[in-house]
CHARMM-style PDB file with segment names, atoms N, HN, CA, C and O in Angstrom:
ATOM      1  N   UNK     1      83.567 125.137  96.193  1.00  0.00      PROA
ATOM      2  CA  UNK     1      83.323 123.723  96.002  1.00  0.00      PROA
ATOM      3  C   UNK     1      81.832 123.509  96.178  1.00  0.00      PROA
ATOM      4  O   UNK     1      81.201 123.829  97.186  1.00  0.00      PROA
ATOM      5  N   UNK     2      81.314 122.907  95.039  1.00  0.00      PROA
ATOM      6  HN  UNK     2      81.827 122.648  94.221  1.00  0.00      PROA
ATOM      7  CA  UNK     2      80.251 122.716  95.017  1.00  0.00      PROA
ATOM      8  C   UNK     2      79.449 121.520  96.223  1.00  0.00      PROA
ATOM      9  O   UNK     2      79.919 120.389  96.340  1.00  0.00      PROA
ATOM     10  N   UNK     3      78.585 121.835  96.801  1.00  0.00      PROA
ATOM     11  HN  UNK     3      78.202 122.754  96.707  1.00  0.00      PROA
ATOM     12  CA  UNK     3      77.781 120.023  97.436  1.00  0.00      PROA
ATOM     13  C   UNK     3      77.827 119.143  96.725  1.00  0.00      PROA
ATOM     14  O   UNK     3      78.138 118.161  97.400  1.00  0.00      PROA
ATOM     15  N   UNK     4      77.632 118.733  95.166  1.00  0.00      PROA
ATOM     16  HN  UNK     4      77.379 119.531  94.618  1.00  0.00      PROA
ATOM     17  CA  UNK     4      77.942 117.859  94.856  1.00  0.00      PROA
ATOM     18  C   UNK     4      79.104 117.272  94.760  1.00  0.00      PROA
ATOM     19  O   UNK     4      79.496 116.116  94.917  1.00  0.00      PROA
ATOM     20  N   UNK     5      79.793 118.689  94.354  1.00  0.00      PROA
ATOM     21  HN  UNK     5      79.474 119.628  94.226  1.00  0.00      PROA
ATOM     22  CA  UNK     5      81.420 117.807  94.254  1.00  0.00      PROA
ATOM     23  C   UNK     5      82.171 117.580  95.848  1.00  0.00      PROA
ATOM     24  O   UNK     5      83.345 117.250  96.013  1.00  0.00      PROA
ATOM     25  N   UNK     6      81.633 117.725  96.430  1.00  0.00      PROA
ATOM     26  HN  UNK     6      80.679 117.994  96.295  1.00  0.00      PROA
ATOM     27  CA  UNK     6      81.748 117.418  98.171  1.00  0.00      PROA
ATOM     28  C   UNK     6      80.890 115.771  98.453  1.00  0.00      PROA
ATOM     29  O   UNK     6      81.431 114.820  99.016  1.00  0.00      PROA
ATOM     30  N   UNK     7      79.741 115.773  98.008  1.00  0.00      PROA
ATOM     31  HN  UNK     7      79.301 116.546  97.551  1.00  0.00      PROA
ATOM     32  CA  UNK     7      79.360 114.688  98.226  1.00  0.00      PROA
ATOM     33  C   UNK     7      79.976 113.268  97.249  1.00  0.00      PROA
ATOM     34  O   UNK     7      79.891 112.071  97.520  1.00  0.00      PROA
ATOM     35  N   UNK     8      80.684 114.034  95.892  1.00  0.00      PROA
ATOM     36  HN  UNK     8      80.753 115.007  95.672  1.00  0.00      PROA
ATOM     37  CA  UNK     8      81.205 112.844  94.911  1.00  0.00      PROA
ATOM     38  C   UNK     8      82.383 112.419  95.556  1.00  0.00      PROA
ATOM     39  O   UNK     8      82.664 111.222  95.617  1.00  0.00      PROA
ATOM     40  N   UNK     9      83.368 113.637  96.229  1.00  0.00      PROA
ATOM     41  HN  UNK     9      83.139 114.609  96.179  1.00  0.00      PROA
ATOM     42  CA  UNK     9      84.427 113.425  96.803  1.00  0.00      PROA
ATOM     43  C   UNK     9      84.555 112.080  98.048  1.00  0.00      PROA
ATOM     44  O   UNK     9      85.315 111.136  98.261  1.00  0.00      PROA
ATOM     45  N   UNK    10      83.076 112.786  98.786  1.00  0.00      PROA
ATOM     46  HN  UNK    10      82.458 113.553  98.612  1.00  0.00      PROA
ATOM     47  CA  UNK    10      83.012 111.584 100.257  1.00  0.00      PROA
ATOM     48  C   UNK    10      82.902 110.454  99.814  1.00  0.00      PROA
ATOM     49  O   UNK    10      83.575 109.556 100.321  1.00  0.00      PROA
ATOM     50  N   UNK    11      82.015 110.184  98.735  1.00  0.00      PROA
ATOM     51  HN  UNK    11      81.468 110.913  98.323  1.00  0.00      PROA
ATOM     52  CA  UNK    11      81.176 108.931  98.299  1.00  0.00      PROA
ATOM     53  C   UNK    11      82.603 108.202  97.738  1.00  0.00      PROA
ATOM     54  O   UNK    11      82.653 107.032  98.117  1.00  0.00      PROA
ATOM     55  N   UNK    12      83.871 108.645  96.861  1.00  0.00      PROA
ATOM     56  HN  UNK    12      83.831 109.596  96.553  1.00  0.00      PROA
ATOM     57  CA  UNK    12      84.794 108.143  96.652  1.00  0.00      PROA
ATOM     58  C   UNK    12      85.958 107.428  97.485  1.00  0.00      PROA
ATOM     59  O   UNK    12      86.644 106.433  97.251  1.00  0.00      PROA
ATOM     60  N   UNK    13      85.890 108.622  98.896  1.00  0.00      PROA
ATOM     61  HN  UNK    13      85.333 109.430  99.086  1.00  0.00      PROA
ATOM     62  CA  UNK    13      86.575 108.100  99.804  1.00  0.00      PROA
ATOM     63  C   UNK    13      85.854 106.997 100.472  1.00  0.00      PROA
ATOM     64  O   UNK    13      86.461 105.936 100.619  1.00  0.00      PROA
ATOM     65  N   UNK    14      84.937 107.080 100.793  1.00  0.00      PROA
ATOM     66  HN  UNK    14      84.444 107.942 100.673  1.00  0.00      PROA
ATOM     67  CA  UNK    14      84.157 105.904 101.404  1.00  0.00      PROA
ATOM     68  C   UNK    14      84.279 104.418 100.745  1.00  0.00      PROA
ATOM     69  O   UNK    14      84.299 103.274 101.199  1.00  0.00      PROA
ATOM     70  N   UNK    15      84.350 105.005  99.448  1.00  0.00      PROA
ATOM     71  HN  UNK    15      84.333 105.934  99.080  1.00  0.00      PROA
ATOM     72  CA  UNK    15      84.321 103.442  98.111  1.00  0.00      PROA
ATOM     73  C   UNK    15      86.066 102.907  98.570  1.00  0.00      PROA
ATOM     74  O   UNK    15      86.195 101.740  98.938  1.00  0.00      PROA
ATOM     75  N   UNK    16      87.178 103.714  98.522  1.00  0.00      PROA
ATOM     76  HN  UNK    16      87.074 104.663  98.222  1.00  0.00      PROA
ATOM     77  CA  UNK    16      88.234 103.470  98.886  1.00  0.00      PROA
ATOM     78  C   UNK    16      88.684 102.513  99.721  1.00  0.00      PROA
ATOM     79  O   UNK    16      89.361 101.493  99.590  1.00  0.00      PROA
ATOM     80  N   UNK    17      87.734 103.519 101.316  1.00  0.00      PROA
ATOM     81  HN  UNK    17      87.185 104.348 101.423  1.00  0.00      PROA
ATOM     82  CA  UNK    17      88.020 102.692 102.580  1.00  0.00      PROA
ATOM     83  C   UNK    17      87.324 101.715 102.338  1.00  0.00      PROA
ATOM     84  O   UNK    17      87.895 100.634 102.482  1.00  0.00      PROA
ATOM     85  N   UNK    18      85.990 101.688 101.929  1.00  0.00      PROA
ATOM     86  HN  UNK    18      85.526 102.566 101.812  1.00  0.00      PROA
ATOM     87  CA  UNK    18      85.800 100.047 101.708  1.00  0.00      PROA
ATOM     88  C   UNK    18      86.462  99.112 101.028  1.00  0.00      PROA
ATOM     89  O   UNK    18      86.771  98.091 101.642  1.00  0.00      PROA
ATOM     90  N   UNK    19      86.698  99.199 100.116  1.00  0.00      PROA
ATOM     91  HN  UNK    19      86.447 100.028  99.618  1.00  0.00      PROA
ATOM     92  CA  UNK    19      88.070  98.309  99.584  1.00  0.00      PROA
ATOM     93  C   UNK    19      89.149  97.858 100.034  1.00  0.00      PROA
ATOM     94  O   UNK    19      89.525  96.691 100.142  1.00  0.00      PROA
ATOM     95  N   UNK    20      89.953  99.401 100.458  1.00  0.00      PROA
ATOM     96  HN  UNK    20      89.647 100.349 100.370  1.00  0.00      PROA
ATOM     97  CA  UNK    20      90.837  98.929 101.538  1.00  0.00      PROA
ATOM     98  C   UNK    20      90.033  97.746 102.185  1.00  0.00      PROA
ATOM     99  O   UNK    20      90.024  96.657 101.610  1.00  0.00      PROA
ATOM    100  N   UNK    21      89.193  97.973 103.655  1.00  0.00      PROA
ATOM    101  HN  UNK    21      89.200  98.857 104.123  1.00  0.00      PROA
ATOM    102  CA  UNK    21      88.929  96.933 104.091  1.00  0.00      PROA
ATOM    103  C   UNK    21      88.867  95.516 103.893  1.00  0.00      PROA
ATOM    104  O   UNK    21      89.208  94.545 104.568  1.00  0.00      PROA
ATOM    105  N   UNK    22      88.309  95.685 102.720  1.00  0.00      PROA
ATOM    106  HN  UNK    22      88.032  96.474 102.171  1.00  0.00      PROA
ATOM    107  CA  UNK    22      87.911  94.329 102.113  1.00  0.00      PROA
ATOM    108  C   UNK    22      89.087  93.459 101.474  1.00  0.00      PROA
ATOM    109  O   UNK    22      88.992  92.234 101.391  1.00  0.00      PROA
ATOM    110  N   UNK    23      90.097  94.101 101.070  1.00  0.00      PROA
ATOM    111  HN  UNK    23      90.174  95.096 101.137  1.00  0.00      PROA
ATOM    112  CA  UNK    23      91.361  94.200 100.553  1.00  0.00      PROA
ATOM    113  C   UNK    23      92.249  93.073 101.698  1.00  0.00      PROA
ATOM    114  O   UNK    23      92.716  91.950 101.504  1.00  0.00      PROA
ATOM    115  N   UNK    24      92.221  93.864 102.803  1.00  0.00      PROA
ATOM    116  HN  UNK    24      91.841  94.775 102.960  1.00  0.00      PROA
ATOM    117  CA  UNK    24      92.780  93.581 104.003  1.00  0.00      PROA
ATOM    118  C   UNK    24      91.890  92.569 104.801  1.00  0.00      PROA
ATOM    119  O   UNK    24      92.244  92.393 105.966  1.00  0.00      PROA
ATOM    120  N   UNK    25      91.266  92.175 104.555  1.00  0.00      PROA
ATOM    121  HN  UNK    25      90.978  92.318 103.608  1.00  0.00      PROA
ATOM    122  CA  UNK    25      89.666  91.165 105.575  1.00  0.00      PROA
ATOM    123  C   UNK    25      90.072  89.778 104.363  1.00  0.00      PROA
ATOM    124  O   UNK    25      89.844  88.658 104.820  1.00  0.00      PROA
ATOM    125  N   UNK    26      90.601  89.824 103.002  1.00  0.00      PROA
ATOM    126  HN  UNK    26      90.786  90.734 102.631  1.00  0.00      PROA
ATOM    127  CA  UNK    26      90.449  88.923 102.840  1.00  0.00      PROA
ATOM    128  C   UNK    26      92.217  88.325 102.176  1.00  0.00      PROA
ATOM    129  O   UNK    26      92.580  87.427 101.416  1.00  0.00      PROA
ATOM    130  N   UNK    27      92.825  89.263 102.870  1.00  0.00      PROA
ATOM    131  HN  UNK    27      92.530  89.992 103.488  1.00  0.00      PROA
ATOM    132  CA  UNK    27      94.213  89.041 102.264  1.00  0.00      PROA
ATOM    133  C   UNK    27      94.523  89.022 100.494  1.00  0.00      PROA
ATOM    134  O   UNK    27      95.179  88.260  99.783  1.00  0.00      PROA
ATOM    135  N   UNK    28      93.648  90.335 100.191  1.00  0.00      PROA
ATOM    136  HN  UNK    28      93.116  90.954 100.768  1.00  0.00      PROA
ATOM    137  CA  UNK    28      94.040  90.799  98.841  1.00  0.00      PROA
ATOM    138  C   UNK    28      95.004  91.793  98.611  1.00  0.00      PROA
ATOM    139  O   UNK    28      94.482  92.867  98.313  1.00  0.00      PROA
ATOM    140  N   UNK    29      96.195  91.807  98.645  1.00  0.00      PROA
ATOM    141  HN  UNK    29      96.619  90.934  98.887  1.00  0.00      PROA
ATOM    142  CA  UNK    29      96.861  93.198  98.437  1.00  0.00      PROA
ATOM    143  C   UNK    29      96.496  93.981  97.792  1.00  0.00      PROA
ATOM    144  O   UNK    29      96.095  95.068  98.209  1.00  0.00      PROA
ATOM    145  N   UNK    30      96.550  93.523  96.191  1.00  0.00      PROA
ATOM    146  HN  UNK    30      96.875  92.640  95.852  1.00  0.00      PROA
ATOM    147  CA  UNK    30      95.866  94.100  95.072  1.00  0.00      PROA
ATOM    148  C   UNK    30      94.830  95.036  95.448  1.00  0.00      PROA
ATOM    149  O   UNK    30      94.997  96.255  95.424  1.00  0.00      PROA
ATOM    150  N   UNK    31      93.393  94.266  95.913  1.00  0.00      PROA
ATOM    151  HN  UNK    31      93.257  93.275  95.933  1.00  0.00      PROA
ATOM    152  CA  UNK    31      92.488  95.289  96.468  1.00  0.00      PROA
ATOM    153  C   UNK    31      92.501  96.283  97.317  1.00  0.00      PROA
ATOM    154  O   UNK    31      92.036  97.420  97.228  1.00  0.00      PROA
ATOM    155  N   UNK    32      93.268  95.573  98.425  1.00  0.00      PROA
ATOM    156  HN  UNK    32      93.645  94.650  98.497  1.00  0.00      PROA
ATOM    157  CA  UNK    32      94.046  96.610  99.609  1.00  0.00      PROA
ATOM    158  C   UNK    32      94.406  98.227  99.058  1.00  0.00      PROA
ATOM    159  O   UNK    32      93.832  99.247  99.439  1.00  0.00      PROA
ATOM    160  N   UNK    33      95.886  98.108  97.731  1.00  0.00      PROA
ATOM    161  HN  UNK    33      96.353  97.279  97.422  1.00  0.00      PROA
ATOM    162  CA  UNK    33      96.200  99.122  97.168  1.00  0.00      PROA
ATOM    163  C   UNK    33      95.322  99.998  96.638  1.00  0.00      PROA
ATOM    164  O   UNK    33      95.138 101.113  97.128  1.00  0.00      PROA
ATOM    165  N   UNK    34      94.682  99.537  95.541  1.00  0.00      PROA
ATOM    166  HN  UNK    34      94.831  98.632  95.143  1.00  0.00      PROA
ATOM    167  CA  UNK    34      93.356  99.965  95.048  1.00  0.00      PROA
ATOM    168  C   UNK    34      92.471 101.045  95.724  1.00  0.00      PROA
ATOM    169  O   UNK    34      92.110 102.134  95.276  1.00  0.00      PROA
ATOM    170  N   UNK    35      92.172 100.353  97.132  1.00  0.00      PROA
ATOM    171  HN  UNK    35      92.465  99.469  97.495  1.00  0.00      PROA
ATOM    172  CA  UNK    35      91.466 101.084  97.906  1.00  0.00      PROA
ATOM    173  C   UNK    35      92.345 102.280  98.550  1.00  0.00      PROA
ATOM    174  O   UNK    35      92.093 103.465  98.331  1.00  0.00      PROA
ATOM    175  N   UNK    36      93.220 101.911  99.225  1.00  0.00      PROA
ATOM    176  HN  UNK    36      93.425 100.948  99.402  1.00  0.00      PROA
ATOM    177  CA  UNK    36      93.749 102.844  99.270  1.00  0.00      PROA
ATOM    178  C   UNK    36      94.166 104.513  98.228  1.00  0.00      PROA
ATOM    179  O   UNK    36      94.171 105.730  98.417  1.00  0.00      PROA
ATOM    180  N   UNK    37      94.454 103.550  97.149  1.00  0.00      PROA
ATOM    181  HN  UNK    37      94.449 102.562  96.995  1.00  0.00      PROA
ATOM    182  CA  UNK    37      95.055 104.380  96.293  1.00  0.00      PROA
ATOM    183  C   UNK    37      93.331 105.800  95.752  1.00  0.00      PROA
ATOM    184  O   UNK    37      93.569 106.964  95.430  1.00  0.00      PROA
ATOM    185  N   UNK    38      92.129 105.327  95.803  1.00  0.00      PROA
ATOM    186  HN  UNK    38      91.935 104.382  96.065  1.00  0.00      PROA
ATOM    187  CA  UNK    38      91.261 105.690  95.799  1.00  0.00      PROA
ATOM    188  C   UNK    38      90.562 106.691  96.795  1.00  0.00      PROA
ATOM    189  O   UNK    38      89.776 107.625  96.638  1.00  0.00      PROA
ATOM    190  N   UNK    39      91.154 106.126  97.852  1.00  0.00      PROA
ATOM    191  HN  UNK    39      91.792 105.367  97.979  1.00  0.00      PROA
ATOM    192  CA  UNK    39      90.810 106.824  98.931  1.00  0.00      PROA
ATOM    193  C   UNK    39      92.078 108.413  99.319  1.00  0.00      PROA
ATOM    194  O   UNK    39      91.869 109.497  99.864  1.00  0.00      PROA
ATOM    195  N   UNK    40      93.114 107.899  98.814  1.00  0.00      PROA
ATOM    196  HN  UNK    40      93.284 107.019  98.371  1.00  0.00      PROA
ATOM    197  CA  UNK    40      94.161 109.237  98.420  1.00  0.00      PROA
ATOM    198  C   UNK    40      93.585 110.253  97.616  1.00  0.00      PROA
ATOM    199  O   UNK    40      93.207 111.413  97.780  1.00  0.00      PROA
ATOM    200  N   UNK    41      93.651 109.361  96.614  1.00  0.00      PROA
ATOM    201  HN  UNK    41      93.959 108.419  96.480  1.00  0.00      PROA
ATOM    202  CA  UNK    41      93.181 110.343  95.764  1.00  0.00      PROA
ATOM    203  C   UNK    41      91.916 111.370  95.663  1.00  0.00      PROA
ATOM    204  O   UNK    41      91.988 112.306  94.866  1.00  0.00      PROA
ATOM    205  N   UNK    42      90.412 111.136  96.718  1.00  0.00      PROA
ATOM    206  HN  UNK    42      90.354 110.376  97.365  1.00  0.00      PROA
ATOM    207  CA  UNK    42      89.522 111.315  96.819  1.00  0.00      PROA
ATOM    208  C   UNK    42      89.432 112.526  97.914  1.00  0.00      PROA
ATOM    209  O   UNK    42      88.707 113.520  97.918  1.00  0.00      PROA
ATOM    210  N   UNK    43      90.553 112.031  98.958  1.00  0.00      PROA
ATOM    211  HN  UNK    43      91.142 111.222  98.955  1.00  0.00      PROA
ATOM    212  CA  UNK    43      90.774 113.373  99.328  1.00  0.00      PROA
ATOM    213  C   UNK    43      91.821 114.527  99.092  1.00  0.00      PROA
ATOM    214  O   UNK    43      91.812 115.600  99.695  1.00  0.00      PROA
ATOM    215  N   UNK    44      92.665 114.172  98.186  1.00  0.00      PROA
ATOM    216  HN  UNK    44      92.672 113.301  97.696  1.00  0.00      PROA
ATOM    217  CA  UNK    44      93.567 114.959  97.724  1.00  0.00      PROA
ATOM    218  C   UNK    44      92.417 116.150  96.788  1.00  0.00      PROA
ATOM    219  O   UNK    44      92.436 117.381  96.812  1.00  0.00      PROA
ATOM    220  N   UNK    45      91.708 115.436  96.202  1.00  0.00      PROA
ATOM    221  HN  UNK    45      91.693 114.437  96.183  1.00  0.00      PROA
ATOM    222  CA  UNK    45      90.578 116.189  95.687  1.00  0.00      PROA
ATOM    223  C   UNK    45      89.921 117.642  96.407  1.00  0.00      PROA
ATOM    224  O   UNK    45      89.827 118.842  96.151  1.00  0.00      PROA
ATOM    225  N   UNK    46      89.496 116.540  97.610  1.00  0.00      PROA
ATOM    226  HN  UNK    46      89.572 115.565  97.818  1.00  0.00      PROA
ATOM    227  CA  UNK    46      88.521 117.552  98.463  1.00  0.00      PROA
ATOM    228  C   UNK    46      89.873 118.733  99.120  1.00  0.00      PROA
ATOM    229  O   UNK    46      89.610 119.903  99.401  1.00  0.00      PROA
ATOM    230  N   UNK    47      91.212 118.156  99.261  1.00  0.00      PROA
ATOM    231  HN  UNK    47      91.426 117.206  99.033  1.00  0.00      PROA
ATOM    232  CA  UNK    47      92.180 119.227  99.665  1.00  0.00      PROA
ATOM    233  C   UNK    47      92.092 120.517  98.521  1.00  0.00      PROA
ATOM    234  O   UNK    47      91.755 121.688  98.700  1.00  0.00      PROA
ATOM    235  N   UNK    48      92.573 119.748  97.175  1.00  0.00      PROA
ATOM    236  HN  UNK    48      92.846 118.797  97.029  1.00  0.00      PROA
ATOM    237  CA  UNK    48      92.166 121.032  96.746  1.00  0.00      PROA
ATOM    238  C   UNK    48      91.304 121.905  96.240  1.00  0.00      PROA
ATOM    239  O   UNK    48      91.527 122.975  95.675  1.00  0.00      PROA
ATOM    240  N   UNK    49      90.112 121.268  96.530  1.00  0.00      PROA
ATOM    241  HN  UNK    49      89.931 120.399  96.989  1.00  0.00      PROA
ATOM    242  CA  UNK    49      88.862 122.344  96.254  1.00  0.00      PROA
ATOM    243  C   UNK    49      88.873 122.693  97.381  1.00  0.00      PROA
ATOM    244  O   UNK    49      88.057 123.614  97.390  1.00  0.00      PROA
ATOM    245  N   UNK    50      89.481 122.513  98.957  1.00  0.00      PROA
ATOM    246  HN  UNK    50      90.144 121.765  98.950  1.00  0.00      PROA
ATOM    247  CA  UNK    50      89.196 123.895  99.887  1.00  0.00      PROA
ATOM    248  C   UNK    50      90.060 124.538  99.371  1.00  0.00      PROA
ATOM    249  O   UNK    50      89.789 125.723  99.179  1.00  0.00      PROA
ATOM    250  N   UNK    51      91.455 124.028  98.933  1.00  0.00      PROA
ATOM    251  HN  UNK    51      91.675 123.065  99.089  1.00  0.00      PROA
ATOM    252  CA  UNK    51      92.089 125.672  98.438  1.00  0.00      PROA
ATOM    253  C   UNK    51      91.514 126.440  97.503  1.00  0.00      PROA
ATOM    254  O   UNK    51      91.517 127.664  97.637  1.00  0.00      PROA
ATOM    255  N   UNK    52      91.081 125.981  96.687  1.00  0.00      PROA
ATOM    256  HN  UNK    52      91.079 124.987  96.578  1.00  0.00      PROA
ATOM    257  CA  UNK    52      90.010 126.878  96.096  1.00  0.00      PROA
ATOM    258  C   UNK    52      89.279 128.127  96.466  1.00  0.00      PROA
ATOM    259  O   UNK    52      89.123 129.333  96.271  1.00  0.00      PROA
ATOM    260  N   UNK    53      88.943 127.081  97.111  1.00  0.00      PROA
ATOM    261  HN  UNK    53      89.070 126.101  97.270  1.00  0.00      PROA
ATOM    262  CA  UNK    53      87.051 128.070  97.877  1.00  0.00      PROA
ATOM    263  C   UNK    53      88.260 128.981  98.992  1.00  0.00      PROA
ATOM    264  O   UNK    53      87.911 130.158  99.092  1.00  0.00      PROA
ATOM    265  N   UNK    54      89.257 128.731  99.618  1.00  0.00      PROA
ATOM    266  HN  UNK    54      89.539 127.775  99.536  1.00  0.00      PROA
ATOM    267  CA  UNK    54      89.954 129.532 100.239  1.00  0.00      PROA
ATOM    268  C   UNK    54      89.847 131.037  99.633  1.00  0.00      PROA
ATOM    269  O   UNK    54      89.259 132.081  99.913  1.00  0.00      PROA
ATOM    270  N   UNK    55      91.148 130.345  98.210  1.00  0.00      PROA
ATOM    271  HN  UNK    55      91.626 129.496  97.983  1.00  0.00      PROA
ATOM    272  CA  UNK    55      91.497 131.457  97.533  1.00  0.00      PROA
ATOM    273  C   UNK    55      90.801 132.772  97.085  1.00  0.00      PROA
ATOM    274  O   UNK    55      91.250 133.889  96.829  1.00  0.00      PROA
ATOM    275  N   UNK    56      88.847 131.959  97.076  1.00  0.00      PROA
ATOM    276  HN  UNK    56      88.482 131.051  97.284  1.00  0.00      PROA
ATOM    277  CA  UNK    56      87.795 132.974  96.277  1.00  0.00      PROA
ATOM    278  C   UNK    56      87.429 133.691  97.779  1.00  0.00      PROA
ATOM    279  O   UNK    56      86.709 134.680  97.639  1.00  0.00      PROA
ATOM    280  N   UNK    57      87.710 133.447  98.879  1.00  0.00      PROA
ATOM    281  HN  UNK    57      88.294 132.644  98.993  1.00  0.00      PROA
ATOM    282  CA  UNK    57      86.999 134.499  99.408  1.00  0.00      PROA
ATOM    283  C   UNK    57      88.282 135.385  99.944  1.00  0.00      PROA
ATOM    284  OT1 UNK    57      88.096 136.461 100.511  1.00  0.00      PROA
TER     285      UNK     57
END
C-alpha cells in the first residue's frame, strides 16, 4: 500500500466522520448515513490493502 493511497484512505475517513458529525449536530439523518457510509467504506479500503501488503511479504 502505497502513502498515498494510505493518506487518500485517512483523508476519506476523516471526510466521513465529519459528516457523520455534522449529520448528527444538526439532526440530518440523510447526512448522518452518508457519513457514515463513507467512513465504512474508507476503511474497508485501508483493511484491504493491509491484506495486501500482508500477502506480498
Amino acid at each position: 500500500m502505497g502513502i498515498g493511497d494510505k493518506m487518500k484512505n485517512a483523508a476519506e475517513e476523516a471526510k466521513g466522520k465529519a459528516k457523520a458529525k455534522t449529520g448528527d449536530a444538526t439532526d440530518n439523518r440523510d447526512l448522518q448515513a452518508e457519513g457514515e457510509t463513507e467512513e465504512s467504506v474508507a476503511a474497508l479500503k485501508q483493511a484491504g490493502e493491509k491484506a495486501k501488503d500482508a500477502f506480498k511479504k
